[in-house]
N, C-alpha and C positions, 0 to 999 in steps of 0.2 A: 504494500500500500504506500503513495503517495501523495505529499501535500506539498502545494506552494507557500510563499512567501514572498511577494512583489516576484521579479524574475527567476528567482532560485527554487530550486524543486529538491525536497526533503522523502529521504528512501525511510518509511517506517521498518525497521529490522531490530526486533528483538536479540541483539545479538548477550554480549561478558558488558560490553560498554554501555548498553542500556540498561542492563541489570545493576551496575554500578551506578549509575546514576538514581536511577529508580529508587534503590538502596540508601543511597546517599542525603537525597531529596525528598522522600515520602513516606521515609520509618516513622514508624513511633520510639519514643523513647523512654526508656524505662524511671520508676523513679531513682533509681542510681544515677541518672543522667549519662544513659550509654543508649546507643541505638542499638534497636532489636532488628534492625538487618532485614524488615522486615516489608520493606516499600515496591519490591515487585506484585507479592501477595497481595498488598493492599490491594494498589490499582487494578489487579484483577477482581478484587471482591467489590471493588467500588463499581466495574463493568459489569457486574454480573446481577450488579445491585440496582442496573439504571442510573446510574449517577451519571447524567452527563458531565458533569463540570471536570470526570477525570480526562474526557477527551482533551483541555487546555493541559492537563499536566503531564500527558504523553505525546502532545507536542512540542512541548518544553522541550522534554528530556531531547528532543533529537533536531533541533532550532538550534540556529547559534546562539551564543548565553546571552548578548548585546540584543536579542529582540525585543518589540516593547509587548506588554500584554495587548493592548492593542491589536496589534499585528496578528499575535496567537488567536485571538479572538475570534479578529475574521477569516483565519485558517481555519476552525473549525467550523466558524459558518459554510465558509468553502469547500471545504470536507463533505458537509452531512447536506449541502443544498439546503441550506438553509433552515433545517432540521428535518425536511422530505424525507431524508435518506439514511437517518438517526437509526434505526433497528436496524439497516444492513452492515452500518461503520461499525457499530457495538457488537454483533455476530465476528464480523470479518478481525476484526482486533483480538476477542476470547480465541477465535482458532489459530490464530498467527502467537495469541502468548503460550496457548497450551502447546503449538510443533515446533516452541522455543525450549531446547534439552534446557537452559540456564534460567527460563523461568516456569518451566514446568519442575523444573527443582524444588525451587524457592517455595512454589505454591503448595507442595505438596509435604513440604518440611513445617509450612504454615498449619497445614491441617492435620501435623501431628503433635502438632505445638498446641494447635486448640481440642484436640483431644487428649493430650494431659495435662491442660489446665480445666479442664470438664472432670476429669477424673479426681483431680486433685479439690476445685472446689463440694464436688457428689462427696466428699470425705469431710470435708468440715462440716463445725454445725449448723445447722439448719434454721437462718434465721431470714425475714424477708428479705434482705439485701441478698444473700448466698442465692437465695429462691430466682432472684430476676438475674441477678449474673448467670447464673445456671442456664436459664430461658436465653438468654440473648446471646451464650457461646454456642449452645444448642440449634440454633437459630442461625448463626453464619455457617457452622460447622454443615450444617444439612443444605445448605446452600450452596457451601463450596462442594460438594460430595455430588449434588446434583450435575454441576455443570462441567466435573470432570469427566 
């Protein structure tokens, strides 16, 4: 996949370099104040969740860094036709990160990451807060699990 940028034409490829960046740019971070390495998975669960807004930050990643958001903008205006074409880009991007070896890693290290933190919260006690964290990793987990 393909996007412009005034004359310049951007090759979407999942490749180490996108993954690093993704990583870099999109983790969460722990309370330790460490990144959980964790920003490929995101953006996948952000696609898979309808999020459009991650189409600007998988633009980003493959744009020169000097672009303005502006410009991103209307790449993904341009992208999706103006949003006509919003369910084919979001399809077309899920298949291109899951035939990506370096982000079909990532994503799959993600959902065993949130299957031993389900494990581990099902172990502590049982109070409403445990109750909704429970529901809500239960809830990406089956989500991610769907769409691999």
């Amino acid at each position: 996949m393909e996007f412009k940028i005034g004359a310049k034409t951007y090759e979407i490829k999942f490749s180490y370099n996108a993954l690093f960046k993704a990583n870099k740019e999109y983790s969460e971070v722990s309370d330790k104040g460490e990144s959980m390495n964790n920003g490929a998975a995101n953006l996948f669960t952000r696609l898979i969740s309808n999020d459009d807004t991650v189409l600007f930050d998988i633009l980003k990643i493959f744009a020169d860094k000097k672009t303005s958001d502006e410009k991103l903008i209307d790449a993904v205006d341009d992208l999706t036709k103006d949003g006509d074409d919003i369910e084919a880009v979001h399809a077309d991007l899920v298949a291109e990160l899951k035939e990506s070896g370096f982000f079909l890693r990532a994503i799959k290290a993600y959902e065993k990451t949130l299957n031993n933190g389900l494990e581990m919260l099902k172990g502590k006690e049982q109070t409403e807060d445990t109750e909704n964290s429970i529901m809500v990793v239960q809830q990406q987990l089956t989500l991610l699990q769907e769409n691999l």
